[in-house]
KOLZANU-525857 format. One record per atom (N, C-alpha, C, O, CB): x, y, z. Coordinates in steps of 0.001 Angstrom, whole numbers, padded with zeros to 6 digits, always signed. Glycine has a CB too. Example, Ala and Ser with C-alpha at 12.3 -4.5 7.8 and 13.67 -1.06 7.14 Angstrom:
+013190-005690+007800
+012300-004500+007800
+013200-003300+007800
+014236-003319+008465
+011308-004473+009046
+012850-002250+007080
+013670-001060+007140
+012900+000030+007870
+013409+001138+008039
+014084-000598+005725
# end
This chain:
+082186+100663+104768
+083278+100926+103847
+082781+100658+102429
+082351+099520+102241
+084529+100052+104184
+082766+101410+101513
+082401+101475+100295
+083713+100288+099483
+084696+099651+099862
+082357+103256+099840
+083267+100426+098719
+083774+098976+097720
+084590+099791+096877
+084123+100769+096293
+082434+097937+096677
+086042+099366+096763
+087017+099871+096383
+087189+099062+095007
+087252+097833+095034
+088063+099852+097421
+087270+099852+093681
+087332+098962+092432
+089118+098961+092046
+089774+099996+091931
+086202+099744+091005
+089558+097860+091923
+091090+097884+091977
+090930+097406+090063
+090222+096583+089483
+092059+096453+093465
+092229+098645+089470
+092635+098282+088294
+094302+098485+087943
+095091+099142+088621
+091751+099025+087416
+094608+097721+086673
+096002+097928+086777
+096046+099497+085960
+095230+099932+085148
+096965+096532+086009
+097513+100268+086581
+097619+101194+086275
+097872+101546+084671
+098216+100546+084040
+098346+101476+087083
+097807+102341+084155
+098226+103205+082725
+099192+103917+082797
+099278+104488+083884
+097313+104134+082187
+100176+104190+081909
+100358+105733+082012
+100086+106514+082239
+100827+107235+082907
+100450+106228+081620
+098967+106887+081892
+098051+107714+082199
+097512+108470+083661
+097119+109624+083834
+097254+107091+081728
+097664+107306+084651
+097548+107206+085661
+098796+107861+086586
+098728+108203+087766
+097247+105997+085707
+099875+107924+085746
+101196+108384+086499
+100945+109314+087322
+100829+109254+088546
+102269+108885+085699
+100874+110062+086719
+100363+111649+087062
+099616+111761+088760
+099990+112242+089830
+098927+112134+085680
+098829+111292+088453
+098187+110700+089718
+098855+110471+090889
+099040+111187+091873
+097696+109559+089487
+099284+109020+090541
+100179+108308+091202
+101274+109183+092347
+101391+109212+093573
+100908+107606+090047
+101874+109758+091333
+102835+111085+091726
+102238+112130+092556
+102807+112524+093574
+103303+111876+090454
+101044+112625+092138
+100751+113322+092913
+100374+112465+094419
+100870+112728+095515
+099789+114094+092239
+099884+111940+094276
+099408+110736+095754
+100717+110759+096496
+100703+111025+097698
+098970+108706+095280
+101691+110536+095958
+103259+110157+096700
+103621+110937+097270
+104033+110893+098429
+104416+109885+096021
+103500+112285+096198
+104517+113694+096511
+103575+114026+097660
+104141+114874+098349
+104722+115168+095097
+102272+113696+098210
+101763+114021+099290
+102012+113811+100275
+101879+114617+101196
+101021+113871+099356
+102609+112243+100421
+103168+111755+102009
+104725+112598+102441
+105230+112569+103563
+103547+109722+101960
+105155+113154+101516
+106677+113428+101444
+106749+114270+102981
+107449+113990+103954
+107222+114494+099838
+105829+115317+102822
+105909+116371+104115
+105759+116141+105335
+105918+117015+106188
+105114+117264+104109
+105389+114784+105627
+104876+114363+106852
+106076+113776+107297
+106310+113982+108488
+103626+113453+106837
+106925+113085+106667
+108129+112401+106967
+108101+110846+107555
+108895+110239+108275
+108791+113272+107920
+106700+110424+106866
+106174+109458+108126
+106483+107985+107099
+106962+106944+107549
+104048+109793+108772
+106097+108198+105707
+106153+106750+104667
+107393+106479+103960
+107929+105422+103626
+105083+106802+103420
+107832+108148+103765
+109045+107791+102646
+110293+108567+103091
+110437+109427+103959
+108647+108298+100961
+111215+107954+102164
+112687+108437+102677
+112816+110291+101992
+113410+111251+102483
+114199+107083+101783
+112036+110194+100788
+112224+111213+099994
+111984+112403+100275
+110819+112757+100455
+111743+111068+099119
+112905+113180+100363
+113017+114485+101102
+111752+115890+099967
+110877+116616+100438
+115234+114938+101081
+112118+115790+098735
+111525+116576+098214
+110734+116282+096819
+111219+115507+095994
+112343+117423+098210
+109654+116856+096628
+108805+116174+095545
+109197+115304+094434
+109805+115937+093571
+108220+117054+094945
+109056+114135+094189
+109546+113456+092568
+108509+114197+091450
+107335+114539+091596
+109242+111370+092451
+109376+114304+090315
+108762+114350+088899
+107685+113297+088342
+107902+112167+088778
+109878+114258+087991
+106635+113385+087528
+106404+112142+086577
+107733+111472+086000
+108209+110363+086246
+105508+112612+085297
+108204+112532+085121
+109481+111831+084383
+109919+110839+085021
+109741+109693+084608
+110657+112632+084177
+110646+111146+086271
+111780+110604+086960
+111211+109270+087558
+112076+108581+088098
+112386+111642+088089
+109926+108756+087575
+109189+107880+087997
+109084+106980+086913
+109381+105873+087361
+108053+108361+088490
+108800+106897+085668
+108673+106320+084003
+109506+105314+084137
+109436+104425+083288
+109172+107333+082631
+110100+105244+084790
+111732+104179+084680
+111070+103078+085722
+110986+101879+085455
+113735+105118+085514
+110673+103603+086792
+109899+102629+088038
+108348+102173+087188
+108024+101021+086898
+109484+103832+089879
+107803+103037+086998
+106198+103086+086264
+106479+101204+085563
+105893+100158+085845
+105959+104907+084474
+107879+101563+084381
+108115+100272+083591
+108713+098947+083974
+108818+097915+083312
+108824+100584+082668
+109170+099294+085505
+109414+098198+086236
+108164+097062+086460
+108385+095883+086738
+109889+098755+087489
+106755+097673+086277
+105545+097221+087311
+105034+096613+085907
+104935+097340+084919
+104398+098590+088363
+104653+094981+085869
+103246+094688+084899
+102312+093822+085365
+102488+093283+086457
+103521+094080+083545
+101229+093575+084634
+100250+092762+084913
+100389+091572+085370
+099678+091027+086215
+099642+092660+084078
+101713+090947+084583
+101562+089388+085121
+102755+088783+086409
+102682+087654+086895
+101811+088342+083594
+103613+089628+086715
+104390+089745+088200
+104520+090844+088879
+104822+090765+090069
+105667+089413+088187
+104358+091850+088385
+104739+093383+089106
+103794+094157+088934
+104089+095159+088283
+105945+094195+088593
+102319+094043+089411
+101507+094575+089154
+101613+096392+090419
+102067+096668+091529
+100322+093312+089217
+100899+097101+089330
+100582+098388+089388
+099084+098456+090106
+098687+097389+089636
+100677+099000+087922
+098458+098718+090548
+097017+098775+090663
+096654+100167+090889
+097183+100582+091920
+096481+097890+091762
+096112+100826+090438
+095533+102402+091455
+093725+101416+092038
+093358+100242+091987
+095062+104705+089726
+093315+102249+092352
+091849+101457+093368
+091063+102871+093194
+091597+103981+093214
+092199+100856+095611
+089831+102623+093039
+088667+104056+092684
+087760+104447+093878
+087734+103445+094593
+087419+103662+091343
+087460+104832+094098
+085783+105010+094770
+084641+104809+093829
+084638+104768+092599
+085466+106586+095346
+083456+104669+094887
+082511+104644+093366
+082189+105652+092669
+081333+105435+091810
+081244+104184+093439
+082580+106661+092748
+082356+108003+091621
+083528+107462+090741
+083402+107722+089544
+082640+109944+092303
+084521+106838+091059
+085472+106861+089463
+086683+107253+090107
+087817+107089+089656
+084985+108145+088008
+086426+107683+090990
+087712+108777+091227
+089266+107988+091668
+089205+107024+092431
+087212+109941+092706
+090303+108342+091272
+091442+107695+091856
+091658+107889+093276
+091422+109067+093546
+092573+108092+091209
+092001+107238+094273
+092074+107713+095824
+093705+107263+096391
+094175+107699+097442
+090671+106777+096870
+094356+106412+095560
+095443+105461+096163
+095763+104855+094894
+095207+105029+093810
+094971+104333+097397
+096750+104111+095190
+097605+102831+094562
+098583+102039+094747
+099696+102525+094950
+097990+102982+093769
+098389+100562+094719
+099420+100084+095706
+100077+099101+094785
+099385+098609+093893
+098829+099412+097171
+101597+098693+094926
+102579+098092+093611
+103174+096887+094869
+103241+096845+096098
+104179+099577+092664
+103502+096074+093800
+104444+095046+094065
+105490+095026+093777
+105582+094384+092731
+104238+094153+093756
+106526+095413+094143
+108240+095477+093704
+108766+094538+094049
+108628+093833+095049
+109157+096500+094226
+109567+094485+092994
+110923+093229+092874
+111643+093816+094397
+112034+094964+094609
+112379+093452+090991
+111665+092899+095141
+112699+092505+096769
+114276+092889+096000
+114911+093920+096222
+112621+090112+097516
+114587+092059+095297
+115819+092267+094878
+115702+091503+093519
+114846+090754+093047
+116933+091794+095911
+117205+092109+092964
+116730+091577+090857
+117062+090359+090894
+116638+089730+089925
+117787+092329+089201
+118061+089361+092136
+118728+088203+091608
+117009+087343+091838
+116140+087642+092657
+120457+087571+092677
+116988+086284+090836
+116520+085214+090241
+116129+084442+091518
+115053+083845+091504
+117529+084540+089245
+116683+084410+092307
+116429+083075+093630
+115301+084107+095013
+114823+083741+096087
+118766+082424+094664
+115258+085539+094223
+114297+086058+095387
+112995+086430+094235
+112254+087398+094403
+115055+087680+096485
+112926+085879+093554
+111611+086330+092593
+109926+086596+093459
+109092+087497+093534
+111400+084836+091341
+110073+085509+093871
+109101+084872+094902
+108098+086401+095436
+106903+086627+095246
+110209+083983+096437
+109269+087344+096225
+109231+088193+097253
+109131+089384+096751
+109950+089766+095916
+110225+088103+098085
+107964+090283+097235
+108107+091510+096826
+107841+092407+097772
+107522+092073+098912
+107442+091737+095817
+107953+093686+097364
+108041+094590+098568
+106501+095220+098304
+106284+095536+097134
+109506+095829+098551
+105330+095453+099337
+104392+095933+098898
+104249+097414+099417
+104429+097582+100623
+103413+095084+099137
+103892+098691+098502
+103909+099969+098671
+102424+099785+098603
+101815+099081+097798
+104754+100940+097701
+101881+100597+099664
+100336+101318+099372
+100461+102897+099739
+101166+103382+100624
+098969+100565+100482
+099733+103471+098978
+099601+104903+099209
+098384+105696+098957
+098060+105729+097769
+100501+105470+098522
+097521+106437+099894
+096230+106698+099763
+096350+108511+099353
+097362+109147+099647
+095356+106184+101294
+095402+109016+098797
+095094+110646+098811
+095221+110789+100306
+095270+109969+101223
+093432+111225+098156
+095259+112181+100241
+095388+112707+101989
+093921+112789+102333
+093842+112838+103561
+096232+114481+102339
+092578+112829+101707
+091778+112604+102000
+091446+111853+102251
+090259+111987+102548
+091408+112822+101724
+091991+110362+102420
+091353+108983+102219
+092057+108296+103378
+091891+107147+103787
+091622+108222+100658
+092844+109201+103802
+094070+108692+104800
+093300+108655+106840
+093024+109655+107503
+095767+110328+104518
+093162+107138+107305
+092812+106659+108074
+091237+106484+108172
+090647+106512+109252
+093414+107168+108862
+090678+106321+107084
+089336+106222+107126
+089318+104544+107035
+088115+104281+107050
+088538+107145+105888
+090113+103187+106941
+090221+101929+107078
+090625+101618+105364
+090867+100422+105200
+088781+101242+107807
+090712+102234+104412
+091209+101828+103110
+092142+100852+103486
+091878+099653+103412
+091817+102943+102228
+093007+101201+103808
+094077+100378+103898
+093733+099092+104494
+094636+098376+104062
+095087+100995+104594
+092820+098193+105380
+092585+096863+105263
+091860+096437+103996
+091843+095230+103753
+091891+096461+106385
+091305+097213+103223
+090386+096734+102392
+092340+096718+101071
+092585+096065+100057
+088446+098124+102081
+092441+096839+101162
+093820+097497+100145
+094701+095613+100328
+094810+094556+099706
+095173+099559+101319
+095009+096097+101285
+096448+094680+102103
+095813+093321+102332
+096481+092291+102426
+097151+095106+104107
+094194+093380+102438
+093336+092391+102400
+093065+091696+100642
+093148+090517+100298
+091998+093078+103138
+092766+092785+099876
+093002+092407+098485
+095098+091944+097744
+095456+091018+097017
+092215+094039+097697
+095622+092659+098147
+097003+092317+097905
+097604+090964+098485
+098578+090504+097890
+097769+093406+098422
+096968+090092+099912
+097370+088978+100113
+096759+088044+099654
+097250+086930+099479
+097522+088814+101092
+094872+088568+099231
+094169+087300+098662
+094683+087241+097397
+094237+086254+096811
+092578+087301+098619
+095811+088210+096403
+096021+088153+095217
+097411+088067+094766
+097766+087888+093601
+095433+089071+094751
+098189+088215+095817
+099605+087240+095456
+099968+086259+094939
+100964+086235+094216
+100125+086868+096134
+099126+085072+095238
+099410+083733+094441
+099301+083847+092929
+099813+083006+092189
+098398+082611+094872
+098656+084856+092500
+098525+085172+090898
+099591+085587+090250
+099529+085746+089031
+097605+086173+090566
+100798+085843+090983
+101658+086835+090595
+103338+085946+091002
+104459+086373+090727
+101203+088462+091570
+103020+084768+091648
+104157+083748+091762
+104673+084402+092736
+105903+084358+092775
+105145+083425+090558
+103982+085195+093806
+104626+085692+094928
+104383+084891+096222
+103229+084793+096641
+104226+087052+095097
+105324+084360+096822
+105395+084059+098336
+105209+084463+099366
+104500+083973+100245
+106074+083876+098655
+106001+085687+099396
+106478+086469+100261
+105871+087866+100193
+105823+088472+099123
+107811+086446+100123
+105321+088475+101548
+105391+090178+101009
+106235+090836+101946
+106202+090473+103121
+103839+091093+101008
+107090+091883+101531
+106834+092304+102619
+107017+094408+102403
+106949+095232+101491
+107976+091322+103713
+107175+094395+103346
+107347+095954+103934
+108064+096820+104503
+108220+096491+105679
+106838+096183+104526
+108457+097539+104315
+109673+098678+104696
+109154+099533+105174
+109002+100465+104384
+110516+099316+103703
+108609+099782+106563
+108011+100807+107366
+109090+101301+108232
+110081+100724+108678
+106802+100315+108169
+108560+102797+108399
+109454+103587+109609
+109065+102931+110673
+108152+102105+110659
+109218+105220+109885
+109776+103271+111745
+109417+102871+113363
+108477+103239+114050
+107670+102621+114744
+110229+103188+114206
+108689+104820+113707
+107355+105815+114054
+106769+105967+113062
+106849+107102+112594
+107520+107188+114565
+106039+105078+112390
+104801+105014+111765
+103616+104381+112265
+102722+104084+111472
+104987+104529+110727
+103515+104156+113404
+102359+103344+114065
+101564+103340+113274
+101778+102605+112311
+101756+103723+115240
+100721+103868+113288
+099565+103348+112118
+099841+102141+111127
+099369+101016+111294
+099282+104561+111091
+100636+102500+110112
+100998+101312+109039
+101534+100012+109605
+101168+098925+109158
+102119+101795+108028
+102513+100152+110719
+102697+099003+111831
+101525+098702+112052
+101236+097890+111173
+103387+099296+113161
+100811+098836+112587
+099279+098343+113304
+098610+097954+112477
+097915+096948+112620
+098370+099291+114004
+098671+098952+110947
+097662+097755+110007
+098425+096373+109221
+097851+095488+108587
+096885+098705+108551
+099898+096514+109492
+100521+095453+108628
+100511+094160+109870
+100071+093035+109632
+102298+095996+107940
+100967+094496+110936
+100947+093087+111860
+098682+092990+112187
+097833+092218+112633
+102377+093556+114067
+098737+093616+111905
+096819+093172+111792
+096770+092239+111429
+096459+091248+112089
+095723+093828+110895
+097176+092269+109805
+097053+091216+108978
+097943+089925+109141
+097805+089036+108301
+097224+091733+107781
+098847+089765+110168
+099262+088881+110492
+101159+089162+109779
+101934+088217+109627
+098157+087696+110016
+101389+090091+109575
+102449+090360+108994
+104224+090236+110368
+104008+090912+111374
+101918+092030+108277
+105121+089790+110381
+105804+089940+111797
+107090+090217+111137
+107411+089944+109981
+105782+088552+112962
+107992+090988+112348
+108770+091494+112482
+110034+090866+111622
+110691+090262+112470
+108732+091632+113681
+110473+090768+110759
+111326+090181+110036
+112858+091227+110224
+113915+090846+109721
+110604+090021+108480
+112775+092367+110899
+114375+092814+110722
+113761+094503+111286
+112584+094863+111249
+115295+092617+108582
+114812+095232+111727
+115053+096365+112108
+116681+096913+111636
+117798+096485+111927
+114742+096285+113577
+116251+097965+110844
+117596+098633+110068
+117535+099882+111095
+116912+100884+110744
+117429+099115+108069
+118039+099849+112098
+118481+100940+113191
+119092+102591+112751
+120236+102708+112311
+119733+100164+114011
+118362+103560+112898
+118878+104692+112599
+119417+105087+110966
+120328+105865+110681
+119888+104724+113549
+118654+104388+110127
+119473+104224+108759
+118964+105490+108079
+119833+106225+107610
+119139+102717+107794
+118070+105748+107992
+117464+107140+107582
+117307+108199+108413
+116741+108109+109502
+116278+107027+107147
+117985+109659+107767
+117399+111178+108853
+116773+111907+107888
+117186+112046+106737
+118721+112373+109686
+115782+112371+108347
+114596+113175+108284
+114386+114345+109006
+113800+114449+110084
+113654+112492+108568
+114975+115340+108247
+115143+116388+109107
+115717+116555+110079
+115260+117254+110983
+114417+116701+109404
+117309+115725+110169
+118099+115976+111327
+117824+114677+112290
+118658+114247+113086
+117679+117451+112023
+116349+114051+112063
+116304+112801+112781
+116513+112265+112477
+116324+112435+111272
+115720+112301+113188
+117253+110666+112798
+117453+109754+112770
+116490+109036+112817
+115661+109603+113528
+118123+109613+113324
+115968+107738+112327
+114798+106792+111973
+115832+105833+111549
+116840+105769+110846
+113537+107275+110778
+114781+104823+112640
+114787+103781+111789
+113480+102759+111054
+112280+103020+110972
+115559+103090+112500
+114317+101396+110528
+113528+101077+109716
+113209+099714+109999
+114114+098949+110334
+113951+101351+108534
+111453+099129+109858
+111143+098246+110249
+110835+097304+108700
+110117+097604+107746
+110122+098604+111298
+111882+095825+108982
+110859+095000+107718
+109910+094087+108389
+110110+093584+109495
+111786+093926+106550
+108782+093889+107594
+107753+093457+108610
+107368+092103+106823
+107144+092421+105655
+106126+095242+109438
+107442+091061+107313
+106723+090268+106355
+105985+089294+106637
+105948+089021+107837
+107389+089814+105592
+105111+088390+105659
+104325+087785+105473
+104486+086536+104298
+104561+086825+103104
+103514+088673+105374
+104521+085412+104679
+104435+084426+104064
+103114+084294+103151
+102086+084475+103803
+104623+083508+104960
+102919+084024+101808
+101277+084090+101235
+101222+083045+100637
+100178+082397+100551
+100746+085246+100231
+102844+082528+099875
+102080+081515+099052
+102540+079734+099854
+102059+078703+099385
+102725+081765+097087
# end
């Protein structure tokens, strides 16, 4: 596995970002979102994310190239869940099951404590095996099941929170 260089995101980077996202959309497998997001409509989330609690990261290959990027979101805005965040990773469709993702969730738990985070956790579908398999890898467990809460094309899904204690 080549050595993944993790930086915090830019603006600049949006673009990107977006495109990476609007990729999982068709599969129905990561996100709720039925049809492509804008840059624009993202700028509002983009300014949610900073360096010193809500970090942004995109991650390179060694040519430079952007491949992924994975964020830390506020759990919820009240004050007494600061601690806890929700962690999103998202790879290019090229990059998708080649093992990024331990090298990704392996850097995001050794780097929580920097960020006054406790807690991570995750909002996976049911039928997402894969992302299940790499989040309880890491030692991540079953914290809640939201039953049938999302349809996807007429299906019904549900939703797994899966967390991890870090700090």
């Amino acid at each position: 596995m080549e050595d993944l260089q993790f930086r915090n995101a830019d603006l600049k980077d949006l673009e990107k970002i977006v495109e990476i996202y609007n990729s999982t959309i068709p599969s129905r497998m990561v996100t709720a979102d039925m049809e492509n997001v804008s840059v624009e409509s993202r700028i509002k989330w983009f300014n949610e994310h900073n360096p010193q609690t809500r970090p942004l990261w995109v991650f390179e290959d060694q040519n430079g190239q952007t491949i992924g990027w994975v964020s830390f979101s506020s759990f919820h805005e009240r004050a007494a869940y600061s601690g806890t965040v929700e962690v999103s990773i998202y790879l290019d469709e090229s990059c998708r099951g080649k093992g990024y993702g331990k090298t990704i969730l392996k850097y995001c738990i050794d780097n929580a404590a920097k960020f006054g985070v406790n807690n991570l956790v995750a909002l996976i579908f049911l039928h997402n095996v894969a992302s299940l398999r790499l989040f309880r890898n890491f030692g991540f467990e079953d914290w809640g099941t939201l039953p049938d809460v999302a349809v996807l094309d007429g299906v019904e899904r549900s939703l797994k929170i899966l967390g991890k204690r870090v700090g």
